[in-house]
N, C-alpha and C positions, 0 to 999 in steps of 0.2 A: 639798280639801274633798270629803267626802263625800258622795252623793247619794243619798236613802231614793227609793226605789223604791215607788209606790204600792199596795196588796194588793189593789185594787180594780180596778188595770187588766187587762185582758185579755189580755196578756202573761202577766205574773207568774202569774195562774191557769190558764192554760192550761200551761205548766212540770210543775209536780206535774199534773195530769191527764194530761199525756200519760206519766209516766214511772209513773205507776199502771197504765193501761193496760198500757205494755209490759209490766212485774211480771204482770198477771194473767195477760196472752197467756201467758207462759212460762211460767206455775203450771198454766195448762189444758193447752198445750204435755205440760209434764213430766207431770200427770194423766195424759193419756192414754196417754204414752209408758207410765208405770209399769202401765198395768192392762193394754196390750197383750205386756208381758213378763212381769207375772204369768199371765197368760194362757200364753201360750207357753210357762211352764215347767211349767205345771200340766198342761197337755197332752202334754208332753213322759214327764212322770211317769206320769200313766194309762199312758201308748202304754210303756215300759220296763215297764210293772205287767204290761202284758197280755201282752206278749211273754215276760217272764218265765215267769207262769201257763201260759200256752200252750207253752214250751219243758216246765217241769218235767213237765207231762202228756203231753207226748210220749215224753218219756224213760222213765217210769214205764211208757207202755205199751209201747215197742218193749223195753225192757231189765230192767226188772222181774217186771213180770205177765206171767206165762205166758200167752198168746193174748192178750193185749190187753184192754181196756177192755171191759166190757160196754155193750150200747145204752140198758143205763137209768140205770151209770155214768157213761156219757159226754153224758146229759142232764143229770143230777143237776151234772156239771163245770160242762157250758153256764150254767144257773141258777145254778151259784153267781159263776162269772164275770159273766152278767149284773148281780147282786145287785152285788158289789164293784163293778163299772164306778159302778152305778147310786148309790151309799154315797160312792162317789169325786166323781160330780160332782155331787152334791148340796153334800157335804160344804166342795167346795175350789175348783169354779169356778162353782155359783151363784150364792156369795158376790160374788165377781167384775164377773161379769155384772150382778148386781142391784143392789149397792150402790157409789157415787162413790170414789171414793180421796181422803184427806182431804188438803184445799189446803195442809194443818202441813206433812201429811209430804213431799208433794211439794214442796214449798219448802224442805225439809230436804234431801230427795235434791239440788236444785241447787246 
């Protein structure tokens, strides 16, 4: 025989709450995991951007331009590096930073 199980006892409802919880632990869990890798990679990209920038302008000046770069050249570079840096983090890890990672997709990532 059968035995029904009351929904009102304190067993039975503590079951699903605790197994909610763990669910959300892992969804904040995996949250933060995803926005500290998007992070990471977004960083990764600027620093390859800049190294790049910074290489072609070296090459340009030692092997290209006869005497190298000028000083209002080589400001006019600065500025525009700054600019890109500044376009890059705006663009791709403000977002980041400012806004949550959605509970969907990190449930989807697990």
């Amino acid at each position: 025989m059968a035995s029904v199980t009351d929904p009102s006892s304190p067993q039975a409802a503590s079951a699903p709450r605790a197994a909610e919880r763990l669910v959300d632990e892992r969804i904040k869990r995996t949250r933060r995991a995803l926005k500290r890798v998007d992070l990471a990679a977004g960083m990764i990209t600027l620093v390859i951007g800049v190294i790049v920038f910074l290489s072609t302008a070296a090459v340009m000046e030692h092997w290209v331009i006869p005497g190298g770069w000028s000083q209002a050249a080589r400001t006019i570079l600065f500025v525009i590096l700054l600019l890109g840096v500044s376009w890059y983090f705006l663009r791709v890890l403000w977002p980041l930073l400012r806004q949550p990672i959605n509970a969907a997709y990190a449930a989807q990532a697990i």
